[in-house]
C-alpha positions, -999 to 999 in steps of 0.1 A, spaced: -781 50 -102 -770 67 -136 -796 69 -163 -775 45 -184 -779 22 -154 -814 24 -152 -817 18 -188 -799 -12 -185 -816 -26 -155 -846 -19 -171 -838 -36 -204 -823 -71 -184 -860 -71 -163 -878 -70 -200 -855 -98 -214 -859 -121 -183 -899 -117 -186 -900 -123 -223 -878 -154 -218 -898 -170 -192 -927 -164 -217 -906 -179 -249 -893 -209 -223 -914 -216 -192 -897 -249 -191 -871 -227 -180 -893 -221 -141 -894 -259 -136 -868 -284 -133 -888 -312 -144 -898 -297 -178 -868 -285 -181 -853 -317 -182 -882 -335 -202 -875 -304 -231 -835 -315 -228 -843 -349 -235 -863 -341 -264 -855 -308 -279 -820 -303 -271 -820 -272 -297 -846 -260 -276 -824 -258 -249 -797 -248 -271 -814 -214 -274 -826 -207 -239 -793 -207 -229 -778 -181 -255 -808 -162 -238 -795 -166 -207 -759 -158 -215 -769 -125 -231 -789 -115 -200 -756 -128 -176 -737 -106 -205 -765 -73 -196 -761 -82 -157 -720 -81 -157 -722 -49 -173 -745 -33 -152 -722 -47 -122 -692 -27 -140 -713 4 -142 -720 4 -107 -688 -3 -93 -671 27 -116 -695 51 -107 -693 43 -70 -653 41 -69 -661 79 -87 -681 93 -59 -665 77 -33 -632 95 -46 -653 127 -49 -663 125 -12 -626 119 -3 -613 148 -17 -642 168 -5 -633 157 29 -599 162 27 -608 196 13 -630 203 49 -600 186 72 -576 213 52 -599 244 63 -606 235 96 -563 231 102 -559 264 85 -583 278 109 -568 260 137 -534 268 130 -539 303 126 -560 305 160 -526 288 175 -503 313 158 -522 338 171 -534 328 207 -497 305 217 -474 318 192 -448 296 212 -459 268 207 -469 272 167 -439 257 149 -406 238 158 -400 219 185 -424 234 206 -453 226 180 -439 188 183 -438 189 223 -476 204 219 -486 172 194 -472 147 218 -492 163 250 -525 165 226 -522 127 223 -515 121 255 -542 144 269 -564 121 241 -552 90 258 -551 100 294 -583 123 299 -602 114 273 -597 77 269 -596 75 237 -576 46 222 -551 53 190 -570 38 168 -601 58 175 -579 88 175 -569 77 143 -602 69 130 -623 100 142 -591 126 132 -591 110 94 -623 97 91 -653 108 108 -639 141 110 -654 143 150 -617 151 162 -604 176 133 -629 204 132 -608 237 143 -633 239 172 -626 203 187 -591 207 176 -588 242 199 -606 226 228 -583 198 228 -552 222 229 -564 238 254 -568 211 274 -529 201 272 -519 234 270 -530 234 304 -520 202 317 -484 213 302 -483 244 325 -492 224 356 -469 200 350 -440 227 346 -451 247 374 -451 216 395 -415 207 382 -405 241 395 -419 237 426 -402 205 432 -365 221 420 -371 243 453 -367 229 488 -391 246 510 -374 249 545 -404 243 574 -429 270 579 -448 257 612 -440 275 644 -451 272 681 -468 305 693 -444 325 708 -411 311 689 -392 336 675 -402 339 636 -371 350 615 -374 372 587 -390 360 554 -408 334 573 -441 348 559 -429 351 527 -419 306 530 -455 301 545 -469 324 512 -448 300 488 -459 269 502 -493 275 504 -493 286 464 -477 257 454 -507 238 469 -528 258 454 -519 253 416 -516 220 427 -552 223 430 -557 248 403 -589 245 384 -579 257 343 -552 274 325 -564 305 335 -563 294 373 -532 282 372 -509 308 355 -521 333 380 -513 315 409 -481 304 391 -476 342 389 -479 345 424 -461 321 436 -429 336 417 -437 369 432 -437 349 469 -404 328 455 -387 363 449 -400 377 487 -387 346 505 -355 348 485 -359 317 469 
């Protein structure tokens, strides 16, 4: 509440006292209706007193709204102000650390995972994505936001590492003791046994070395 506000409110709480004292027919219904009947004037003049307190009251109500519509405007652009550092940061921390996928159509293949990875692992629906990203702020901070592209960062490598693996048709590995093994058959039982693994890998980290691997085996086995 402004001082001019608190003047006001002050002022209407003085009037309304001093009226009931001038009219207390005005705090019961019955005398009120006995002073109607006879002394209309009476009445005449509590209710100019009442329209200059409604008068007092309407403009406190404007004063109110205006200076909350005023600092609700100054806490938008304050926020918008925070959401804009916190991409900065992010986006320089992407440029940096996955230069790949920092603009184009990469940067648009990385948005689309992000949501899904929101969706998918996270659960969240789109309108709480929406909500906590432009609102509450919980998803845009540059820390939240690199956690989160982390997270599909690494959900996009096993997915391409598995589409790789699936492009190759691993002939069969399994042998009775004794069987004549031809060449490169170790090399076929490494492969297979990688591309479990990052099946199974645990992180980004996890994953792009065994991914490594396994194109080191691929190459062996001549595949």
């Amino acid at each position: 509440m402004t001082a001019q506000e608190a003047a006001l409110y002050t002022d209407i709480q003085r009037h309304e006292q001093q009226v009931y004292k001038l009219f207390p027919e005005a705090t019961s219904y019955e005398k009120f209706e006995e002073t109607r009947k006879s002394n209309p004037a009476r009445i005449e003049a509590l209710r100019q007193e009442k329209l200059r307190s409604d008068a007092a009251k309407q403009q406190l109500q404007a004063l109110t709204t205006n200076r909350q519509a005023a600092q609700q405007q100054i806490a938008s652009r304050q926020r918008e102000q925070e959401f804009q550092a916190h991409d900065n940061s992010f986006n320089a921390w992407l440029a940096a650390s996955h230069p790949n996928f920092s603009k184009g159509a990469p940067r648009a293949q990385l948005t689309e995972a992000v949501k899904d990875y929101l969706r998918t692992d996270l659960g969240l629906t789109d309108q709480e994505i929406k909500m906590h990203y432009s609102q509450t702020g919980l998803l845009r901070s540059a820390s939240a936001q690199k956690a989160i592209c982390n997270g599909a960062l690494w959900k996009m490598s096993q997915a391409r590492a598995r589409e790789v693996a699936s492009k190759r048709a691993l002939p069969p590995v399994g042998q009775r003791p004794g069987v004549y093994r031809p060449a490169g058959s170790a090399a076929l039982e490494d492969v297979a046994a990688l591309t479990k693994a990052l099946e199974n890998a645990h992180g980004e980290r996890d994953a792009l070395r065994i991914a490594t691997k396994l194109s080191r085996a691929r190459r062996a086995a001549g595949i």
